[in-house]
C-alpha positions in Angstrom: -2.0 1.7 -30.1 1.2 0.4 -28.5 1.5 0.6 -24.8 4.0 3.4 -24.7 1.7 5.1 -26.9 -1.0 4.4 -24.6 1.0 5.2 -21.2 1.7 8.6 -23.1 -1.9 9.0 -23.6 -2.8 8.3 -20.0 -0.2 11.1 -18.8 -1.4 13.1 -21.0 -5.2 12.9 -19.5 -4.2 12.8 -15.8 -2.4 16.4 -16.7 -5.4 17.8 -18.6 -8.3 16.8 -15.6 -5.3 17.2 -12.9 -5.2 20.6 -14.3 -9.0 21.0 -14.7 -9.3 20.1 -10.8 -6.7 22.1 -9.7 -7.7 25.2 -11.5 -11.9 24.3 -10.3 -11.3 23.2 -7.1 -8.5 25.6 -5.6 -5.2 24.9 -5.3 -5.0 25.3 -1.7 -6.2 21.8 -1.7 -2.5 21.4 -3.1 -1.1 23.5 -1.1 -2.5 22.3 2.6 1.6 21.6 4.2 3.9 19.9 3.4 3.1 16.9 5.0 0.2 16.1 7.7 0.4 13.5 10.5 -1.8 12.4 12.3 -3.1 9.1 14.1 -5.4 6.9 11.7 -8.7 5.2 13.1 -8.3 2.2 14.4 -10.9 -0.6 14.3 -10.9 -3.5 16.4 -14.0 -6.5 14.8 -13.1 -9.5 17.0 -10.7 -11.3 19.4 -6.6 -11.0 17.9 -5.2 -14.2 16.5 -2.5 -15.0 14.5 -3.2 -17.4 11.7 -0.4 -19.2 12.4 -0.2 -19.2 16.3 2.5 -22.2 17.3 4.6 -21.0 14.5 7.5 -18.4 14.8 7.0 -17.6 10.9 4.9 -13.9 9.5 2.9 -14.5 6.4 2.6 -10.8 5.2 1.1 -9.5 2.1 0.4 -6.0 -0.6 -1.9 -5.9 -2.8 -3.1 -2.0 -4.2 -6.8 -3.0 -4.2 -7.8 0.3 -6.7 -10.4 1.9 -5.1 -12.9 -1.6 -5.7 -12.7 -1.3 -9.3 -10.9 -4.5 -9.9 -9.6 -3.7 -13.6 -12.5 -1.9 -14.4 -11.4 1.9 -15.8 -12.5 3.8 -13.3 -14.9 3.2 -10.3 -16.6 6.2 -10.6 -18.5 4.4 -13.3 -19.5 1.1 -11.1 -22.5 0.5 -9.0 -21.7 -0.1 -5.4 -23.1 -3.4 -6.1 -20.1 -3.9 -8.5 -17.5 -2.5 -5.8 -18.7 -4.4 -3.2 -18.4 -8.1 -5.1 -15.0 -6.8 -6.0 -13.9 -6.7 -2.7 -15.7 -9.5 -1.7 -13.3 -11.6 -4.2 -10.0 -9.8 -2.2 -12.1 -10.9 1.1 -12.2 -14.4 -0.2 -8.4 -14.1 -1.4 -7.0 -13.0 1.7 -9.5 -15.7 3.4 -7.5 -18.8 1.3 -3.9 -17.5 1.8 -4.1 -15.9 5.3 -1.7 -13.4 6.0 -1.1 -12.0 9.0 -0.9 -8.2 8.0 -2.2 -7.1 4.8 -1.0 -3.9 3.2 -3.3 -1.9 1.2 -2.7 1.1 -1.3 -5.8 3.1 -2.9 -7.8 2.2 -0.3 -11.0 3.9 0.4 -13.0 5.3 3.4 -16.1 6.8 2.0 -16.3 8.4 -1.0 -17.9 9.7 -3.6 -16.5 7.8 -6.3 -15.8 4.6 -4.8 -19.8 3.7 -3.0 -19.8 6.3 0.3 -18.5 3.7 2.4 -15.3 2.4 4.0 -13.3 -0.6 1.6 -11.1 -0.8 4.5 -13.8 -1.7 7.3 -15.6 -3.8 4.7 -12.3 -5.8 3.7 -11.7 -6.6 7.4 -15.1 -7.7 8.6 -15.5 -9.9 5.3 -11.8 -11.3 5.9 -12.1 -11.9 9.4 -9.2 -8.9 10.5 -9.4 -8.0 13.8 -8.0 -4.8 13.2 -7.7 -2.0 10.9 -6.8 1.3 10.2 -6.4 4.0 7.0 -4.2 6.7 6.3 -6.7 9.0 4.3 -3.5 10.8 1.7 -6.2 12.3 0.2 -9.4 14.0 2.3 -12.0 16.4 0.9 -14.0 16.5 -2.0 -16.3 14.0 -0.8 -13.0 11.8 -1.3 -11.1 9.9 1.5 -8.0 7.3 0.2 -4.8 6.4 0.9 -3.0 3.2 2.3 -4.3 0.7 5.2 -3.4 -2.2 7.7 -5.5 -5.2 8.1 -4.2 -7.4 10.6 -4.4 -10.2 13.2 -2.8 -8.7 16.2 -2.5 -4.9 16.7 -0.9 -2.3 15.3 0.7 0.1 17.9 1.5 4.0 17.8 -0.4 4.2 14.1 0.4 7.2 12.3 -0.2 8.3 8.3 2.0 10.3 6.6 0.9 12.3 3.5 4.1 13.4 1.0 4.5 17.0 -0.2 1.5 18.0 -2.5 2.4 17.1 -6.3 -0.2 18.5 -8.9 -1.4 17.6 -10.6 -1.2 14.3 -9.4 -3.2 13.9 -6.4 -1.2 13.3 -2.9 0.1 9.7 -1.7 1.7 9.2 1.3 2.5 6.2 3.7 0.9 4.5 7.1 3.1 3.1 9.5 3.0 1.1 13.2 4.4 -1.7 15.7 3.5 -4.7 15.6 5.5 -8.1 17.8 6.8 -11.3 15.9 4.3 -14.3 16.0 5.0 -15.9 19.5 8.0 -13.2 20.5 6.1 -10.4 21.9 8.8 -8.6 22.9 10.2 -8.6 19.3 8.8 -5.6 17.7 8.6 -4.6 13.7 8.0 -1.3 13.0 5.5 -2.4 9.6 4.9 0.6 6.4 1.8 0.7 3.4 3.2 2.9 1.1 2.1 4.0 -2.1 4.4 6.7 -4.3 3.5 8.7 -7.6 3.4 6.9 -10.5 3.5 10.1 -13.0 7.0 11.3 -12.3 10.5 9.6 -10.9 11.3 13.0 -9.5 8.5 13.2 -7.5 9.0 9.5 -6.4 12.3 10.3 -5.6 11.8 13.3 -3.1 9.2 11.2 -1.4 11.5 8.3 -0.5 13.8 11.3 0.7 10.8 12.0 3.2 10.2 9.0 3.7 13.8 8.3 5.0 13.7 11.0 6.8 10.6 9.7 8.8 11.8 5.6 9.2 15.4 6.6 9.8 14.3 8.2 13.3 12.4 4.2 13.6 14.6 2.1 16.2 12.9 -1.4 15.2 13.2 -3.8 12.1 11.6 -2.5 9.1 9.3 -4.2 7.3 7.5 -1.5 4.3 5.4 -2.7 1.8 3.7 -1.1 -1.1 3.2 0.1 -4.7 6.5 1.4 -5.6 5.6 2.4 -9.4 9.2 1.6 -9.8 11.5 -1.1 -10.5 15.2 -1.8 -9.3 17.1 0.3 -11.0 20.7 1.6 -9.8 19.9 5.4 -8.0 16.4 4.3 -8.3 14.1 5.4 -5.6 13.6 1.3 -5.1 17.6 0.8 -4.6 17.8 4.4 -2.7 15.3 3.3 0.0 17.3 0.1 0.2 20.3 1.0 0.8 19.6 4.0 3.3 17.7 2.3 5.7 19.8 -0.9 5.2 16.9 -3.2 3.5 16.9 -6.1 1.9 14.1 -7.9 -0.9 13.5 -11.1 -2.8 15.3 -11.4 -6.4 15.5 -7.4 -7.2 16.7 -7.9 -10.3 14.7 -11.0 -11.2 12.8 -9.8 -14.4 10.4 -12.5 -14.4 8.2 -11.3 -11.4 5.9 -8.6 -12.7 3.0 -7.5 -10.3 1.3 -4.9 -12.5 0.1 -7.0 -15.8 -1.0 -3.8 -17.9 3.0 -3.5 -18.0 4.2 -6.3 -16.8 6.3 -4.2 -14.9 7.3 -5.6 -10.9 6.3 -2.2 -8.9 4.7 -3.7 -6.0 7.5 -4.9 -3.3 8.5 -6.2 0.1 11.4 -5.0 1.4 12.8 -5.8 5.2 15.1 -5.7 7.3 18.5 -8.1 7.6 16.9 -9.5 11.0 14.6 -11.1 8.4 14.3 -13.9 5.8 12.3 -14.6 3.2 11.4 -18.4 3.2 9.0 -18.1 0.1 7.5 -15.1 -2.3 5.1 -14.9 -4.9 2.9 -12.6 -7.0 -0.9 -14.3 -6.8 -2.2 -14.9 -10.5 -5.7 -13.8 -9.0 -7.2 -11.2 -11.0 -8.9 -9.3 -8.2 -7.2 -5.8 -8.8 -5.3 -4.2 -11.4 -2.2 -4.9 -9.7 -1.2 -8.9 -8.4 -0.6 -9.6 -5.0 2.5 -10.0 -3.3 2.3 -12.7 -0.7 5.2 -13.7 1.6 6.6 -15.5 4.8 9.1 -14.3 6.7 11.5 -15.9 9.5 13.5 -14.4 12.1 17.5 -15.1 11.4 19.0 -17.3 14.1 20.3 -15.9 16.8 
């Protein structure tokens, strides 16, 4: 089976049991808004450091951690045993390269599927995070996921953002907050986890028309990170969300970085703000997730 072949396939199951839950479940779990907001939890484990405290430079980082299951094919069908070692090899990851912030997509509180307990919480207390916090895009069911922070300092004014519902894929959304620049704490960054659908570019599209919406009213440099499930495409949703809030990323046409290996597609991406500079980015080759990590470090342009 080739892999369009096999992408075909895939759509074709997540409309058939997208269906199935919609039609079992009610569709008023669709149908909730169209968006909600409301402040995350945040957790505080130990004393705020950066990992790089006499140095002016961020080390950030993405990585869509799927739910624990590493590359398995679906958690549901792991032992929490199996989940928790998972993470414990992202703990250990994040440990060696330490980033500052740490943006997570398909990251669970407690669910069903995934344990009954919090990936987020675990993540931070085995990778020595100070602080985190979860957008839960998806709540009910027994389910609770979405996209997280973990990071050395806090993150002010936290607030999740869930897109318009889009069955029969289930909802994704975006977390956003404030953080200050490594020894410039009166230089803020307003800092986004984002995660959009990866079924349709039309629902991909009206979410970055959302999410503009909701940045655009931002009045500090942008930093958003995420799983795109795009590339850079002219009038794609990547090189839409670029250009309206005036952002800027590493080598967006380089076809030689590829972040989701299944694919080898690049749909995982930091984008910033011209304040910023990259002064190095790479995709990890740890196999710790079903999508690479995107590790960077960022300066502040001269003034």
């Amino acid at each position: 089976m080739g892999k369009k072949t096999f992408l075909t396939f895939i759509k074709g199951l997540v409309i058939l049991f997208g269906s199935v839950f919609v039609f079992f479940m009610g569709a008023g779990y669709y149908l909730s808004g169209p968006y909600i907001s409301y402040p995350p939890v945040m957790h505080r484990y130990s004393k705020p450091v950066w990992s790089h405290a006499n140095s002016e430079i961020l080390r950030i980082m993405t990585l869509n951690i799927a739910h624990g299951a590493k590359s398995g094919f679906n958690q549901i069908f792991l032992p929490t045993t199996v989940i928790k070692s998972n993470l414990q090899n992202i703990g250990s990851l994040l440990l060696r390269e330490k980033p500052d912030l740490v943006a997570l997509q398909e990251a669970d509180g407690p669910s069903l599927w995934s344990g009954n307990f919090s990936h987020v919480n675990y993540l931070a207390n085995n990778a020595n995070y100070p602080y985190a916090f979860q957008g839960e895009h998806v709540k009910g069911l027994r389910l609770s996921y979405g996209t997280a922070f973990l990071s050395k300092t806090q993150i002010s004014d936290p607030v999740s953002y869930t897109f318009k519902p889009s069955p029969p894929t289930l909802t994704k959304g975006f977390v956003v907050g404030t953080i200050y620049w490594p020894g410039k704490p009166n230089r803020k960054i307003d800092v986004v986890s984002l995660h959009l659908d990866f079924f349709r570019g039309s629902v991909r599209k009206n979410q970055v028309t959302e999410l503009v919406s909701k940045l655009s009213k931002q009045k500090n440099p942008l930093i958003i990170m995420g799983d795109f499930n795009s590339g850079w495409r002219v009038k794609s949703p990547m090189e839409v969300l670029a250009t309206k809030l005036d952002l800027k990323t590493y080598k967006p046409e380089e076809n030689e970085i590829a972040t989701f290996p299944l694919t080898n597609k690049r749909i995982d991406w930091i984008l910033i703000s011209r304040e910023m500079d990259f002064l190095s980015y790479q995709v990890l080759p740890d196999s710790v997730s079903d999508h690479k990590g995107v590790l960077a470090q960022l300066s502040w342009q001269s003034e």
